[in-house]
C-alpha positions as CSV (number, residue, x, y, z in Angstrom):
1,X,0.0,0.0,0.0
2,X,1.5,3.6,-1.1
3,X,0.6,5.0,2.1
4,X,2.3,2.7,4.0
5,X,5.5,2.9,1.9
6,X,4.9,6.7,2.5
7,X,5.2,5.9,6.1
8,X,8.5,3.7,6.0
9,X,9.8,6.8,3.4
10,X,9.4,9.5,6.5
11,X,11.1,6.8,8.5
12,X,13.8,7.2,7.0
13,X,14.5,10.2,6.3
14,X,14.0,11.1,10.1
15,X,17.1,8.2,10.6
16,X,19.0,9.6,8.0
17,X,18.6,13.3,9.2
18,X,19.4,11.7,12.4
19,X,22.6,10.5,11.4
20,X,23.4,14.2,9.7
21,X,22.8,15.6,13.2
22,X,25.1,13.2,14.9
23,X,28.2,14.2,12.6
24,X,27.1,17.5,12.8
25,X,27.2,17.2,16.3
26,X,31.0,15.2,16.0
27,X,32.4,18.7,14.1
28,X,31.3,21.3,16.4
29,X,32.0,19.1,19.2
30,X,35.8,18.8,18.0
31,X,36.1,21.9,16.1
32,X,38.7,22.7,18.1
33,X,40.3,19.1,18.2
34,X,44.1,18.9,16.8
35,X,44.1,17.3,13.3
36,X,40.5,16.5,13.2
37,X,39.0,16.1,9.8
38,X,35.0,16.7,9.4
39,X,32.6,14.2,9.2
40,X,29.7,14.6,6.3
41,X,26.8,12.4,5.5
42,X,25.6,11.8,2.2
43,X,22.0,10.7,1.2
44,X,21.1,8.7,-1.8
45,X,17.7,7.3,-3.1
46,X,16.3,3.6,-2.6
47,X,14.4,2.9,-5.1
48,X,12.3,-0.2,-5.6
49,X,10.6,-1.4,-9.1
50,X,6.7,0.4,-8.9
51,X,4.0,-2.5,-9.0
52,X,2.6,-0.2,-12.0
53,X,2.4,2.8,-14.2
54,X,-0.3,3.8,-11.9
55,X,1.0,3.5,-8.3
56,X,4.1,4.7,-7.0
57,X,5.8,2.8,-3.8
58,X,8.0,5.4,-1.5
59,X,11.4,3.7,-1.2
60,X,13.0,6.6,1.3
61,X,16.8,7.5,1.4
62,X,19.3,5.9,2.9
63,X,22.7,8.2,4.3
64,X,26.3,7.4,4.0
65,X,29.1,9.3,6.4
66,X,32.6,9.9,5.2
67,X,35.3,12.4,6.7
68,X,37.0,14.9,4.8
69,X,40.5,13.6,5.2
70,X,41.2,15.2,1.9
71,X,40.8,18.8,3.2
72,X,43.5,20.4,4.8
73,X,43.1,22.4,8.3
74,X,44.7,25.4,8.9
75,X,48.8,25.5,10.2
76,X,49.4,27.0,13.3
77,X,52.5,27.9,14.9
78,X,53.5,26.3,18.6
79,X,56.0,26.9,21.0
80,X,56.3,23.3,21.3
81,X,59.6,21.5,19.2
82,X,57.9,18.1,19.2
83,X,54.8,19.3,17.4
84,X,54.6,18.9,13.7
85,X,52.2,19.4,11.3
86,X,52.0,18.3,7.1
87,X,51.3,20.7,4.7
88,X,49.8,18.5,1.6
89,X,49.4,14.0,2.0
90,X,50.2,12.1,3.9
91,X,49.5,11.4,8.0
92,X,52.1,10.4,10.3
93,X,52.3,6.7,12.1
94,X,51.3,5.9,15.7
95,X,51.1,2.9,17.8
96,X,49.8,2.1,20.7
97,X,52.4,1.2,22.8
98,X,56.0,2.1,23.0
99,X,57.3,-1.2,22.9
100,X,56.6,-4.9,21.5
101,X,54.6,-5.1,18.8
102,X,52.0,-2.0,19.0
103,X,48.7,-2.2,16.5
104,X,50.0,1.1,14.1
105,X,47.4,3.8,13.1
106,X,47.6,7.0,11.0
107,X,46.2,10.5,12.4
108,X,47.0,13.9,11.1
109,X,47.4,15.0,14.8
110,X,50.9,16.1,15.3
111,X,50.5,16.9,18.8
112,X,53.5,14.8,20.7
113,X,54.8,15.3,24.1
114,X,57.7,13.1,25.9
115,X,56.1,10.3,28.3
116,X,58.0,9.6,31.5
117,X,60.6,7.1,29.7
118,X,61.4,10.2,27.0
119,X,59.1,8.2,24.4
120,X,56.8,10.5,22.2
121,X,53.5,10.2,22.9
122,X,50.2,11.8,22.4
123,X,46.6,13.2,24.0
124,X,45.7,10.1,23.2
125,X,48.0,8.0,24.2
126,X,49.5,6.8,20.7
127,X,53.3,7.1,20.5
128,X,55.1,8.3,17.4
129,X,56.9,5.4,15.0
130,X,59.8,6.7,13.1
131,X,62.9,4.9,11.1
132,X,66.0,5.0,13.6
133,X,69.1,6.3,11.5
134,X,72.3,4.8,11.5
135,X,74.8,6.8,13.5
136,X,76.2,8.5,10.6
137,X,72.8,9.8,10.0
138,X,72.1,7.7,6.8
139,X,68.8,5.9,6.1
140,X,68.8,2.2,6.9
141,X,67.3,-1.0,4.3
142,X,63.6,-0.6,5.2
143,X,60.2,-0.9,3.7
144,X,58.3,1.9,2.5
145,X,55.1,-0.5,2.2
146,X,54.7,-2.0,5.4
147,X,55.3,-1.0,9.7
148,X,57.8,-3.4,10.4
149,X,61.1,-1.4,10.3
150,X,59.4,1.3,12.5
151,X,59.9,2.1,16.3
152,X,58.3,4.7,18.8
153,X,60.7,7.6,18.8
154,X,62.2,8.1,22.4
155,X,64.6,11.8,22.8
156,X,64.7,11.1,26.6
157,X,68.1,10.2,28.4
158,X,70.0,11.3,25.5
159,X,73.9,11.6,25.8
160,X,76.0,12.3,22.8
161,X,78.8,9.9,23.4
162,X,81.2,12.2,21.9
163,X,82.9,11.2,18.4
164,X,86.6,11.3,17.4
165,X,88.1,13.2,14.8
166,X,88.6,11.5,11.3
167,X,89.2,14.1,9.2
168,X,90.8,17.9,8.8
169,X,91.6,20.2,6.6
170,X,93.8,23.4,6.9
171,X,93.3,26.1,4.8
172,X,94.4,29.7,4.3
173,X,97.0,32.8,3.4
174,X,100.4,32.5,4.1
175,X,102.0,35.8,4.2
176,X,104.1,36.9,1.0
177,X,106.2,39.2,2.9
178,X,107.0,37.2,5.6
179,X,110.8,36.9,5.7
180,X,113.2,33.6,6.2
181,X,112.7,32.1,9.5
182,X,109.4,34.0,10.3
183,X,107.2,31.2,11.7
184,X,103.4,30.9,12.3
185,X,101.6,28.6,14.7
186,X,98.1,27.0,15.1
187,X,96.7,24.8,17.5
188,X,93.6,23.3,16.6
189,X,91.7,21.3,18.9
190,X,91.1,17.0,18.0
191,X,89.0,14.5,20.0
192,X,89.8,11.2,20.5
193,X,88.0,8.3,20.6
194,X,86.4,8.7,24.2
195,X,85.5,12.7,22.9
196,X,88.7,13.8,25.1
197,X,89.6,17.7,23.5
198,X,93.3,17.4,22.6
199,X,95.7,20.1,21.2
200,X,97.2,19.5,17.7
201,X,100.6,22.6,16.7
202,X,101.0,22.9,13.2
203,X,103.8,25.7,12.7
204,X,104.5,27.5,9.1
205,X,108.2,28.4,8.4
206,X,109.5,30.9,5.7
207,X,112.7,29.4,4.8
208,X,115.3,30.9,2.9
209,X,114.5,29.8,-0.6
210,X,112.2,32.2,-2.1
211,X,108.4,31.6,-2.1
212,X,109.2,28.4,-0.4
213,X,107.0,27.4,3.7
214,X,107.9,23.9,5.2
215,X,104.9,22.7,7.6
216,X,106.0,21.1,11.1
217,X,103.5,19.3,13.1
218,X,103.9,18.1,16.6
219,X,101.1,15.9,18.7
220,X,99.7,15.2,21.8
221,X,102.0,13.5,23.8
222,X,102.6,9.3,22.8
223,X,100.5,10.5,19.3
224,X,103.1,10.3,16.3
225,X,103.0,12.6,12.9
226,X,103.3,11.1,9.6
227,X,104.0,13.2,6.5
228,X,105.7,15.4,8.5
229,X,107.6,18.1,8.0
230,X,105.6,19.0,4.3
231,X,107.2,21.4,1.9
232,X,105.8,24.1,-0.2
233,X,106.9,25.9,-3.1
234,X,104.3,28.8,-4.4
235,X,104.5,30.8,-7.4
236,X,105.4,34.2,-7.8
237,X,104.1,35.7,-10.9
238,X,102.2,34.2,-13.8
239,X,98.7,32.3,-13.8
240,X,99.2,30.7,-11.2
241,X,100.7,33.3,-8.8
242,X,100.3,32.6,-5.2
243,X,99.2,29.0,-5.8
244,X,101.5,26.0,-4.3
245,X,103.2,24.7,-7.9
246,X,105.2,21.7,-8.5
247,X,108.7,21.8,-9.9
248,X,107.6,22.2,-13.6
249,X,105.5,25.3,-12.4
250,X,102.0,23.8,-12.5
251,X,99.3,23.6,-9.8
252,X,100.3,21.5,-7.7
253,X,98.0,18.1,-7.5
254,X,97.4,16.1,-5.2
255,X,98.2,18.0,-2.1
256,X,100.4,16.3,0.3
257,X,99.1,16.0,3.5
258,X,99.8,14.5,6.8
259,X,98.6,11.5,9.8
260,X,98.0,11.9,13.1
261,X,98.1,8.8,14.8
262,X,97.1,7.5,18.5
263,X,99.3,4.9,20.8
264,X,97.7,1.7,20.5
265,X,95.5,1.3,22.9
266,X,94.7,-1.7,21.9
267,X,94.0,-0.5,18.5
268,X,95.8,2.9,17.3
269,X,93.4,5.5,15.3
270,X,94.7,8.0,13.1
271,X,93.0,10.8,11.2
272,X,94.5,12.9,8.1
273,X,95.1,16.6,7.5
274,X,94.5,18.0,4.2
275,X,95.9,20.7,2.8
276,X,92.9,22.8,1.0
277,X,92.9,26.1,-0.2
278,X,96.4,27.6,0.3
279,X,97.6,31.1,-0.8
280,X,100.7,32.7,-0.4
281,X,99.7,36.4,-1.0
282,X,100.7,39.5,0.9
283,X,98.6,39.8,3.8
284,X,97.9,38.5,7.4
285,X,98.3,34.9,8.6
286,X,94.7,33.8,8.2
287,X,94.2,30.3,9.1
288,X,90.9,28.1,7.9
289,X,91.0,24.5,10.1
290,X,87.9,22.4,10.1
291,X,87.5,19.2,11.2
292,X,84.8,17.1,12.5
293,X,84.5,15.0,16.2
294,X,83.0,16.6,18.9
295,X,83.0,15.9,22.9
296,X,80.7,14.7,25.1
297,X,77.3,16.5,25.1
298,X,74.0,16.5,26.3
299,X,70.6,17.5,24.7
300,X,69.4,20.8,24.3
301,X,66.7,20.8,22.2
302,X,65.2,19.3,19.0
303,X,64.4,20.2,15.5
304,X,62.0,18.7,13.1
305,X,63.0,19.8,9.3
306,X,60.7,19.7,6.5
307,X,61.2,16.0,5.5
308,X,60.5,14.7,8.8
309,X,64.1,13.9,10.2
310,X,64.8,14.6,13.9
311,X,67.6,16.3,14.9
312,X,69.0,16.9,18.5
313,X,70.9,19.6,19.3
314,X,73.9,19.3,22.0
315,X,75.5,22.0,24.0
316,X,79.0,21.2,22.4
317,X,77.4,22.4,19.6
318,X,77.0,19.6,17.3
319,X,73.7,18.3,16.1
320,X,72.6,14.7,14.9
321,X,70.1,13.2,13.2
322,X,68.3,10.4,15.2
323,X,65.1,9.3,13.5
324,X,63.5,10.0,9.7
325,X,59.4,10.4,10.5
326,X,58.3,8.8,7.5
327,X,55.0,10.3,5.8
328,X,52.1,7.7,4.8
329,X,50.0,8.3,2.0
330,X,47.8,5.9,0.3
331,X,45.8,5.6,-3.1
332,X,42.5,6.5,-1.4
333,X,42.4,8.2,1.7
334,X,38.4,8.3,2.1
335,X,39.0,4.1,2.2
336,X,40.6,5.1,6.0
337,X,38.6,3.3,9.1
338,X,38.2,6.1,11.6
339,X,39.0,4.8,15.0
340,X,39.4,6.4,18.3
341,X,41.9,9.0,19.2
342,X,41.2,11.3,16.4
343,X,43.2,7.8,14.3
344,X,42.4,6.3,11.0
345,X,43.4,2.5,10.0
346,X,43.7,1.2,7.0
347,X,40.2,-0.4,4.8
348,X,39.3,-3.3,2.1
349,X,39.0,0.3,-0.3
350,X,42.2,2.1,1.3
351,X,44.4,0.6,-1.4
352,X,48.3,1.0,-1.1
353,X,50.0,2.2,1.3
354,X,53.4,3.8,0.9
355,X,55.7,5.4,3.6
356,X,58.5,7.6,2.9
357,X,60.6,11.1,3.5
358,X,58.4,14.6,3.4
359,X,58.4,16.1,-0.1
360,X,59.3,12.7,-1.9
361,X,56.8,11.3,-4.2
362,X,53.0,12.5,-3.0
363,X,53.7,13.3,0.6
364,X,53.4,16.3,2.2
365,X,55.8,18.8,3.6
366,X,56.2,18.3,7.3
367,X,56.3,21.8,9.3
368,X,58.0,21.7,13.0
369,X,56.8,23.6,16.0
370,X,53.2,23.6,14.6
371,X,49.6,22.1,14.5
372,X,47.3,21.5,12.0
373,X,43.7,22.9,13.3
374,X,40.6,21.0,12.4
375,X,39.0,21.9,9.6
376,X,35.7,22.4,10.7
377,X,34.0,25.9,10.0
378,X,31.6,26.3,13.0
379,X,29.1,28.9,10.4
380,X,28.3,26.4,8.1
381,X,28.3,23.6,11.0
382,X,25.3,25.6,12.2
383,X,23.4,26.4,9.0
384,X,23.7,22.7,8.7
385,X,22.5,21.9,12.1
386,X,19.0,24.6,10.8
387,X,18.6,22.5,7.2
388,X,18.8,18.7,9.5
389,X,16.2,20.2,11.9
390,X,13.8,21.7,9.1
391,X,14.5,17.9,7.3
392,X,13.8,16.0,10.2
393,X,10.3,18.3,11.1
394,X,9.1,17.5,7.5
395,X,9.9,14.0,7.7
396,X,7.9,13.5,11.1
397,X,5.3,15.5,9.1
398,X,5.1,12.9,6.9
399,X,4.9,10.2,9.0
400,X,2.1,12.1,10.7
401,X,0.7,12.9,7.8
402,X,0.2,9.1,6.3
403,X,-1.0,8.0,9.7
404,X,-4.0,10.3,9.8
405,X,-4.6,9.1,5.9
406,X,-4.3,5.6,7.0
407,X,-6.6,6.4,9.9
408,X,-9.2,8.4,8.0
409,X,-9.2,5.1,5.7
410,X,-10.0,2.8,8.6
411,X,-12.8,4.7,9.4
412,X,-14.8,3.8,6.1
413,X,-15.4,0.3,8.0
414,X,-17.7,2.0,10.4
């Protein structure tokens, strides 16, 4: 009977109105929720085959909710180093436990705090999972298509163990009117293996050949110099005036250089020094020296850079790169499951997932020190919540409606 399909109709479109109010009621409840993408419901038609070209049967509406995980919310700056945010794809990783095997997630929420064992954590209680580098900072063999390689990421406790020198380099003028037996000294600073600060003299000497500097070096004591003493001949006029030359006149390629080298203790480490960019010109004594090591330091702070590698800053002033937050995307991010804790997991209609570096590919750029707002927009939230309730009146007026008609028909018995 039509007016009974009528009936079921109003039915549900009161449900699906229902269900409008309920997300509606979601947004404004988390407008202000980190990350939080908006929840919309959709209506479509049922429609069932007419019994004939003369009746019509009321088949109703049914609703369908998906979040807008698409649209971006809006960047805000923090004062907080362990927030983040992506501009663009992608979501960052959480599980939900630090260690063992945690049950991994994706959110947009880049909210993170240290927990009590230094582990990065969220409101929610899901902690960040991140690719440990190697200690050179380079990117291990991992997958970019499933969680296995990944680990919570854990800045608490930190020491930088200090790191021994394996490389310098000594560059600079040596003064042109410098005359035979003038001398000049540096003493650049080395660290050994256990990040112990130790002194190395390198002394220039005119001697009494024109245009010509021998280098002496002497070590810490029990270290022993190889190479040692180096000497230099540098041209005077032509193209290559100033410039150390070989005997025929030409640039003078390679450089030499010199070892310094430890007592064994049980194993001797050495470490060479190049000789760069050398001028003889007429000027000051203006020594260049860089070298790399560093002593024992402990964390000041931490940076997050725009592909989502952590760095810690030590107050020795040297900075290392601990983890590389990888960015997930997938083919279709409406496919997501959302779950609880503002999370999404991954559906039969997700399709595939890959993880990698911010900027690479179709992921995002991660921004430090900020937090993506939710994207809900309270004004048309509430001109939504006026066009459910209107909906939802005229359906229960329809209901009503078809239950006086199917009353009034009852009433032709009597």
């Amino acid at each position: 009977m039509s007016l009974y399909s009528a009936m079921r109709s109003g039915v549900s479109g009161m449900s699906a109105q229902s269900s409008r109010l309920a997300a509606i009621s979601d947004n404004i409840s988390n407008s202000q929720t980190v990350g939080y993408k908006r929840a919309t419901v959709d209506f479509s038609t049922l429609v069932t085959a007419p019994g004939s070209r003369s009746t019509y049967t009321a088949s109703g509406v049914q609703s369908a909710t998906h979040y807008q995980v698409q649209q971006d919310g809006t960047i805000m700056g923090t004062g907080s180093a362990t927030d983040m945010a992506i501009s663009g794809n992608g979501f960052f990783v959480v599980g939900n436990k630090a260690s063992g095997t945690p049950e991994y997630s994706l959110t947009r929420a880049g909210s993170f705090l240290p927990d009590e064992t230094g582990f990065l954590r969220n409101n929610a209680g899901q902690y960040l999972e991140a690719w440990k580098l190697n200690p050179d900072g380079t990117m291990p063999n991992v997958s970019n298509s499933r969680f296995d390689d990944l680990q919570s990421v854990n800045i608490g406790n930190l020491v930088y163990g200090g790191s021994k020198t394996t490389t310098m380099d000594f560059s600079g003028n040596l003064p042109a009117q410098a005359a035979a037996g003038d001398s000049f000294t540096s003493s650049p600073t080395f660290y050994d293996g256990l990040g112990n600060p130790l002194d190395l003299s390198l002394t220039w000497t005119k001697t009494t050949n024109p245009n010509e500097w021998t280098l002496t070096a002497t070590g810490p004591a029990g270290y022993t110099v190889g190479g040692a003493p180096v000497t230099l001949t540098f041209a005077a006029t032509g193209p290559y005036a100033g410039k150390p030359v070989d005997a025929g006149g030409l640039p003078l390629d390679p450089m030499p250089g010199i070892t310094v080298t430890s007592p064994a203790t049980p194993t001797a480490d050495s470490f060479g020094v190049s000789l760069g960019n050398l001028t003889q010109l007429n000027g000051d004594y203006v020594p260049t020296i860089t070298g790399d090591g560093a002593k024992v330091g402990q964390v000041t702070s931490v940076d997050i850079d725009d592909s989502g590698k952590l760095w810690v800053m030590y107050d020795n002033g040297a900075r290392q790169a601990l983890y590389q937050i990888p960015i997930a995307t997938v083919t279709n991010p409406d496919g997501l499951v959302a779950q609880d804790g503002n999370t999404y997991t991954l559906g039969a209609e997700t399709g595939t997932l890959t993880l990698g570096a911010g900027k690479q590919g179709g992921a995002g750029t991660v921004v430090g020190s900020a937090l993506e707002q939710s994207n809900v927009d309270i004004a048309t939230e509430l001109v939504s919540l006026i066009e459910t309730q209107r909906a939802y009146s005229s359906s229960a007026t329809l209901v009503r409606t078809a239950d006086e008609m199917v009353e009034e028909t009852t009433r032709l018995k009597r």
